[in-house]
C-alpha positions as CSV (number, residue, x, y, z in Angstrom):
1,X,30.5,19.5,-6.0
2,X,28.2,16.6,-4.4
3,X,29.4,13.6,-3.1
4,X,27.8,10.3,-3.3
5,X,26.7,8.6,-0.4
6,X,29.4,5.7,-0.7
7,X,32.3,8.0,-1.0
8,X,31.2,10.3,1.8
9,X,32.8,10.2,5.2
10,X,29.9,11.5,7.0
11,X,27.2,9.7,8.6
12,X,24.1,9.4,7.3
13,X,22.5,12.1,9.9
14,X,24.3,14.6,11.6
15,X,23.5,18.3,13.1
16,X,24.4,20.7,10.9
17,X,24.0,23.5,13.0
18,X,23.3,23.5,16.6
19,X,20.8,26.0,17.5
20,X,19.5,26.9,20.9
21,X,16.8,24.3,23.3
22,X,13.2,24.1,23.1
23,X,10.6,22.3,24.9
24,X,9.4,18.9,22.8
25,X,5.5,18.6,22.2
26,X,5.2,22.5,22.5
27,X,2.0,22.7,20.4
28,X,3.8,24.2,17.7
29,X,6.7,23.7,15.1
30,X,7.9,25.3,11.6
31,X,10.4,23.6,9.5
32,X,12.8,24.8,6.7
33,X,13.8,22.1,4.4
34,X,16.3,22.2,1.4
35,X,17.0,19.4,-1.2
36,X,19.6,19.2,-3.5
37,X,20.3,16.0,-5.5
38,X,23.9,13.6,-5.2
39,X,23.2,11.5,-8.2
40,X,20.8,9.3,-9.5
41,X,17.7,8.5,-6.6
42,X,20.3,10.0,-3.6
43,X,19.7,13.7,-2.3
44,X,20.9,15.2,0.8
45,X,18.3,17.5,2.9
46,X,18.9,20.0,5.5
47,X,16.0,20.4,7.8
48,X,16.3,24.1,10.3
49,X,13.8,24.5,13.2
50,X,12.4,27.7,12.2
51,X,12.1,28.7,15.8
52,X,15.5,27.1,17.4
53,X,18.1,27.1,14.4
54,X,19.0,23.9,15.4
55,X,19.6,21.9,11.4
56,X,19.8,18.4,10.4
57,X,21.4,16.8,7.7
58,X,20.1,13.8,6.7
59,X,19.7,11.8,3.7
60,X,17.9,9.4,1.2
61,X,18.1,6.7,-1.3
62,X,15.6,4.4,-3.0
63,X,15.2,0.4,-3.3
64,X,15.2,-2.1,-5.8
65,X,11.6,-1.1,-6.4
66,X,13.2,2.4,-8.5
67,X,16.7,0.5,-9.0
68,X,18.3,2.4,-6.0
69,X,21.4,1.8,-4.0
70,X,19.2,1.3,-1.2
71,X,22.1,3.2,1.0
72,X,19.9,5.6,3.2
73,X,15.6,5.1,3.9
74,X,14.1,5.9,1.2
75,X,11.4,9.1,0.9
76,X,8.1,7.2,2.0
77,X,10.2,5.5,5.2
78,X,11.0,8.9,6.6
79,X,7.3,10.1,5.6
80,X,5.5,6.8,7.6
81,X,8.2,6.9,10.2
82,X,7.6,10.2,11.3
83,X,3.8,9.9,10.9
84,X,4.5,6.6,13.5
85,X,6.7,8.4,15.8
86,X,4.6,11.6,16.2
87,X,1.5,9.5,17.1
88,X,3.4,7.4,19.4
89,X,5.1,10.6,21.0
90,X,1.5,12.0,21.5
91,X,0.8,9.1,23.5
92,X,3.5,9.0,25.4
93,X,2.7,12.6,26.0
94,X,-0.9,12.4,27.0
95,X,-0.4,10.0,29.2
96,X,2.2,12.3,31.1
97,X,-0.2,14.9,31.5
98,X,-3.0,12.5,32.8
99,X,-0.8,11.4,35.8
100,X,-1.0,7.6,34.0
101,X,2.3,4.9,34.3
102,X,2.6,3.5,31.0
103,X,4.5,-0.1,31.3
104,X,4.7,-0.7,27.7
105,X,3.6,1.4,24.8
106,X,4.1,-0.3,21.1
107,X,2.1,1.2,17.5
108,X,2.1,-0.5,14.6
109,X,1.2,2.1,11.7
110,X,0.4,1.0,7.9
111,X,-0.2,3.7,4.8
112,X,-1.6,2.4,1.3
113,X,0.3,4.3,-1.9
114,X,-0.5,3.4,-5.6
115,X,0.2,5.1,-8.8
116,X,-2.6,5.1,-11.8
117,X,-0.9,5.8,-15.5
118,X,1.8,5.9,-17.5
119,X,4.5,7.8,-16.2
120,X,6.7,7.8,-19.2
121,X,3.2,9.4,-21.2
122,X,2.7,11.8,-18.4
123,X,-0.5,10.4,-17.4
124,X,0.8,9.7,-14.1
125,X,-1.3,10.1,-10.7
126,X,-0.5,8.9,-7.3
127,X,-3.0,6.9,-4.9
128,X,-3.5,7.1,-1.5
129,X,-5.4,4.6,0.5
130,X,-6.2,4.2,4.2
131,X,-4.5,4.5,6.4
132,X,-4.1,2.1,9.8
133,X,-2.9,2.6,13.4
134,X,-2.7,-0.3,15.7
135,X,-2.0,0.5,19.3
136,X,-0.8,-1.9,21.9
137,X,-0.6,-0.5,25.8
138,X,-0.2,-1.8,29.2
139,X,-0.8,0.2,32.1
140,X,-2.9,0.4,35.0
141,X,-6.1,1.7,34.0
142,X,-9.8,1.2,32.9
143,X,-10.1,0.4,28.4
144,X,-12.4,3.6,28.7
145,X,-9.7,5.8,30.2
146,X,-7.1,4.5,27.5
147,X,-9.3,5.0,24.5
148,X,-10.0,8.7,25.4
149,X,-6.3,9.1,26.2
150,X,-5.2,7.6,22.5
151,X,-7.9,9.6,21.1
152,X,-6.8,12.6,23.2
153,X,-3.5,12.0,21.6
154,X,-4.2,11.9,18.2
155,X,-6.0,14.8,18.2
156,X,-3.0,16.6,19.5
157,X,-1.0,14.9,16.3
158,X,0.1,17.2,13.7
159,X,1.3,14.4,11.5
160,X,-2.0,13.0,11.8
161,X,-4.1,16.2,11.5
162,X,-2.0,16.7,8.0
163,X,-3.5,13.5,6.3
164,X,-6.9,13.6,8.1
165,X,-7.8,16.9,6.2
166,X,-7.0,18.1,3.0
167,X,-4.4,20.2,2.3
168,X,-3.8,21.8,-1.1
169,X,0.2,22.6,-1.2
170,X,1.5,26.6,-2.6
171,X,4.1,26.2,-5.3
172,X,6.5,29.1,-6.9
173,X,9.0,27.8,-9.2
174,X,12.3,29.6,-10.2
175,X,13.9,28.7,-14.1
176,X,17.6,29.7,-14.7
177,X,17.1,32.5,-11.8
178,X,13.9,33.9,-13.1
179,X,10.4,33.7,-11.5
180,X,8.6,30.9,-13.5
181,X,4.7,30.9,-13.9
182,X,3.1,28.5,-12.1
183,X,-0.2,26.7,-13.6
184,X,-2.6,23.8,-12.3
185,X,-1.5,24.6,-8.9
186,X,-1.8,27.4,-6.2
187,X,0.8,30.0,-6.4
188,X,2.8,30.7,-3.5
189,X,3.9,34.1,-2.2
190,X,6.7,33.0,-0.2
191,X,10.2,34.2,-0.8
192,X,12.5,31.0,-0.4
193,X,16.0,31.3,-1.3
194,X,18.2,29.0,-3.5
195,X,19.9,26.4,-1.2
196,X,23.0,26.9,-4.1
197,X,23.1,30.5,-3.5
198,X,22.8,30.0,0.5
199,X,25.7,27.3,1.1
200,X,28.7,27.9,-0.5
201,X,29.8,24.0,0.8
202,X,28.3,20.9,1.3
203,X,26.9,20.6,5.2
204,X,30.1,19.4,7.7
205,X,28.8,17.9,10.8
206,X,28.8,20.2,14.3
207,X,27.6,17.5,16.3
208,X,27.4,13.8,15.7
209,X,24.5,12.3,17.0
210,X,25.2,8.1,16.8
211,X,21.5,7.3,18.1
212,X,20.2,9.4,15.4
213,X,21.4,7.4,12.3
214,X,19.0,5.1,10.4
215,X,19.7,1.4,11.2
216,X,19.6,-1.2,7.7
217,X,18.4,-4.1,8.4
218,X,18.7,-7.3,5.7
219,X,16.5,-7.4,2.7
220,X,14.8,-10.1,1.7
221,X,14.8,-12.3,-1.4
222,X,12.9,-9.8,-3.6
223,X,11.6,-6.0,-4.0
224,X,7.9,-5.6,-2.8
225,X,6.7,-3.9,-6.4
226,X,8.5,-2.8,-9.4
227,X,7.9,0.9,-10.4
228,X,7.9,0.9,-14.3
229,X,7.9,4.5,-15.6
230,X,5.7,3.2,-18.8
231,X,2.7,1.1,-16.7
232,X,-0.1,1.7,-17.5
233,X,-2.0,0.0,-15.2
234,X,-2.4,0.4,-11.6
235,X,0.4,-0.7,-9.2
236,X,-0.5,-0.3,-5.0
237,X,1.6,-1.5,-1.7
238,X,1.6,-0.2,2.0
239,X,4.5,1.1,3.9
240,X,4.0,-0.4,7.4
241,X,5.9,0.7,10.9
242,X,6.0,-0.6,14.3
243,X,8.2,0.1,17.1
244,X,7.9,2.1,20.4
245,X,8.9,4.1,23.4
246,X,12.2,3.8,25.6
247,X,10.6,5.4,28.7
248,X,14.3,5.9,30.3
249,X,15.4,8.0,27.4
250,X,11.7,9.1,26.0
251,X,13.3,8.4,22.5
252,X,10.7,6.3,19.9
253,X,12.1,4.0,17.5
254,X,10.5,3.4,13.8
255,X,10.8,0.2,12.0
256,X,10.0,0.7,8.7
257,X,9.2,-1.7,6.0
258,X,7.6,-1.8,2.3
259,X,6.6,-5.6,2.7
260,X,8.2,-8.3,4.0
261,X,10.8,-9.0,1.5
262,X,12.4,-5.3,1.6
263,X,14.6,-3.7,3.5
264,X,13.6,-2.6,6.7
265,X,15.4,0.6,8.3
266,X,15.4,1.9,11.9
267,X,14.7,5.8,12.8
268,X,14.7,7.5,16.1
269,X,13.2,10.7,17.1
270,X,13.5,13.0,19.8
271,X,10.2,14.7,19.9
272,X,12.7,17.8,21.6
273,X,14.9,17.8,18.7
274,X,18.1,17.3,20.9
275,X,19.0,13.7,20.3
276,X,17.5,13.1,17.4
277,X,15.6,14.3,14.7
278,X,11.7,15.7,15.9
279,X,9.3,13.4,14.1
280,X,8.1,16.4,12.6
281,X,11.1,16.5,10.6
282,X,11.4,12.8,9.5
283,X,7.4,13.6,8.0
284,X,8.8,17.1,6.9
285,X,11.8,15.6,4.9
286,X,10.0,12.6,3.6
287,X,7.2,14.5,1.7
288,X,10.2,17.2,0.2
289,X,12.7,14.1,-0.8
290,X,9.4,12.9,-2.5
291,X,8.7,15.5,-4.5
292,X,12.7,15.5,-5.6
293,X,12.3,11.8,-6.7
294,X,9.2,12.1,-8.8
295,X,10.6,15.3,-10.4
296,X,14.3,13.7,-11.2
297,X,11.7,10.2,-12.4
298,X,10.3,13.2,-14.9
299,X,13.8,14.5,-16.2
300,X,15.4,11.2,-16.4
301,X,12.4,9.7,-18.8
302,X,11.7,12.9,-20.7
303,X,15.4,13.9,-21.3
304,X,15.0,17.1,-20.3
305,X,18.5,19.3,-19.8
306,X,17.9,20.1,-16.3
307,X,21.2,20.5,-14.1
308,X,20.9,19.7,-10.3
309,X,17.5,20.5,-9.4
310,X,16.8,21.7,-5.5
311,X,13.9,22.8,-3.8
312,X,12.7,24.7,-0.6
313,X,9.9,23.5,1.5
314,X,8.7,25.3,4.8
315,X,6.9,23.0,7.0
316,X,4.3,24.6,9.1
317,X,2.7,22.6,12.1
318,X,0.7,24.3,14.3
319,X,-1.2,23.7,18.2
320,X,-2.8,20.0,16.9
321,X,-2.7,21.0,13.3
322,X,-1.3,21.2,9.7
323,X,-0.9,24.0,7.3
324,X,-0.3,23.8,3.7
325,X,3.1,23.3,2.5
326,X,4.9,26.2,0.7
327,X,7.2,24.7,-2.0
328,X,9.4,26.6,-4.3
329,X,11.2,24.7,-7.2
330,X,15.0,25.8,-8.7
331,X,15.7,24.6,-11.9
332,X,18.5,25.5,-14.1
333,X,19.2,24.1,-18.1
334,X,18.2,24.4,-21.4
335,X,14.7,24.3,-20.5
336,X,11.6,26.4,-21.6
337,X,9.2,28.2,-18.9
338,X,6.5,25.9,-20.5
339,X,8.5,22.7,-20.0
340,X,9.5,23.9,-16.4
341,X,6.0,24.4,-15.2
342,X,5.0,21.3,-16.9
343,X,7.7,19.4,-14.9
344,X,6.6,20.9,-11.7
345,X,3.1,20.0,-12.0
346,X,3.8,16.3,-12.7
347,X,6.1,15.8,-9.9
348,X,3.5,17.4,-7.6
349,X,0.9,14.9,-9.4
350,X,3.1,11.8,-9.2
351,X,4.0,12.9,-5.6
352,X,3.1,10.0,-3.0
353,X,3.2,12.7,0.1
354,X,1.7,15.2,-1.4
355,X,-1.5,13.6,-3.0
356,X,-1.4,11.9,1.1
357,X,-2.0,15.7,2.0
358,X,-4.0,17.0,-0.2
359,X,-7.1,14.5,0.4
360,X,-8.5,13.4,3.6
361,X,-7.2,10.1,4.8
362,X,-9.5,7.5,6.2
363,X,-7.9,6.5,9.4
364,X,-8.5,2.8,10.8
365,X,-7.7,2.9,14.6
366,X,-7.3,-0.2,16.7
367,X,-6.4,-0.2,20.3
368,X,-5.2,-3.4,22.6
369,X,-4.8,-2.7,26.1
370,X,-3.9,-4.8,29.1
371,X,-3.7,-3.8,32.7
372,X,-0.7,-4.0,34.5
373,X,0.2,-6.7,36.9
């Protein structure tokens, strides 16, 4: 049994399983992550470092934009918070490793959605448009020794690497326990498990992290754009995050916004996992609670007698780098294979996360530095 977010006594992020150390920025990270639905636009994930164990639990909502309860970030907020955070981690990071005292480090990151079509007629397609990073540093050094230490840094970006290129995702879906055909999309080979048949309970909290739970802020006096499922036009709007370093804790802080009349959350990320969630995860999460979204949009409008849909993604993130995303789809009702597959393609369509990592993102970098006193 799921509980909704109001009447659950957890907070909103918590560590599901502890898990052993491991060193932040490593070069590499893998990343299980399981959905399951609480009720209309909520869904709970669990996120496991593939290499540590160590598992959070953290969830989502959506705005007045989809008529959420606007009770936990929404999909995109974790998505563009974690792309923000692992860029300004990177910094941080290069910096370290060039011997160079940062004073103040703040990055202001922006990422352009849309959606073309009627969703209600299945003609559906998400946009992506560029993508913008404005970096603000002070430190003690030369503009041409900062520029090659923010470029240094986001080429060593994983988040950034995965919309820079384009990355077509693997898909298996799973009907009523069966293996399920998969068309328009590439088939993937990799044998995820059920999260219903893994966890016999909802996740309990082993540690309680306070740092780690996303921050509301007010909203303003109305939603940035309406998502109708039968538009047939074209509706775009950017996501935009600022924020920054705490040098004393090395903990970044997301500020993440649709416009500026909607809710604004807070997330902070540990790039070693500890404290709070990697920003790998928060980017992980958000493309996986995505998917969920679009796919419950589909069921809601079509009427289709789908019970409690849930998904496994694993999350792949090499040295600098990005590899495809495995997905596998569970769905049980009174559904045909046919109607199955065709529910799985248009979520993966319709997908704002997806469609940003299967084309190649133009990036707009700025970079505003002053020297230190």
């Amino acid at each position: 049994m799921t509980t909704p977010l109001h009447q659950s006594p957890h907070p909103l992020t918590f560590v599901a399983q502890s898990g052993s150390e491991r060193p932040p920025l490593d070069g590499e990270a893998a990343y299980q992550i399981e959905v399951m639905g609480l009720g209309g636009f909520q869904k709970e994930g669990l996120a496991r470092d593939v290499r540590s164990g160590r598992t959070w639990r953290l969830v989502c909502d959506e705005g007045a934009y989809l008529n959420g309860a606007n009770m936990a970030p929404a999909p995109l907020a974790y998505w563009v918070g974690g792309l923000h955070a692992d860029i300004t981690a990177r910094i941080a990071e290069a910096a370290r490793e060039a011997g160079v005292a940062i004073d103040d480090l703040a990055v202001t990151v922006s990422q352009g959605f849309g959606v073309k079509g009627s969703f209600a007629k299945g003609q559906a397609v998400a946009q992506v448009h560029h993508m913008t990073c404005d970096v603000d540093l002070i430190c003690d050094q030369d503009d041409s020794t900062v520029k090659t230490l923010v470029e240094q840094a986001l080429g060593k970006s994983s988040a950034v690497a995965a919309v820079a290129g384009a990355h077509e995702g693997l898909f298996s879906l799973s009907t009523n326990g069966k293996a399920t055909p998969v068309s328009n999309l590439l088939v993937s080979t990799e044998p995820l498990e059920d999260p219903f048949l893994r966890h016999a309970h909802q996740p309990e909290p082993v540690e309680t992290r306070p740092e780690a739970v996303p921050v509301p802020h007010s909203a303003g006096d109305k939603p940035p754009v309406m998502l109708s499922d039968d538009n047939d036009g074209t509706v775009s709007w950017r996501i935009r995050t600022d924020g920054g370093l705490d040098p004393a804790t090395g903990l970044v802080a997301s500020h993440v916004w649709f416009s500026e009349n909607s809710a604004t959350w807070t997330l902070i990320s540990d790039p070693a996992n500890q404290a709070a969630p990697d920003p790998l995860v928060y980017f992980a999460i958000g493309t996986a609670f995505c998917f969920h979204t679009q796919l419950c949009r589909y069921v809601s409008v079509r009427r289709l007698p789908v019970e409690a849909p849930r998904l496994v993604q694993l999350s792949r993130f090499p040295a600098s780098g990005f590899e495809p995303l495995d997905t596998c789809l569970f769905l049980h009702g009174q559904l045909s294979g046919e109607d199955a597959t065709m529910l799985m393609s248009a979520a993966a369509n319709t997908c704002y996360a997806h469609r940003a990592l299967t084309v190649a993102v133009e990036q707009r970098v700025s970079i505003t530095h002053k020297r230190s006193r």
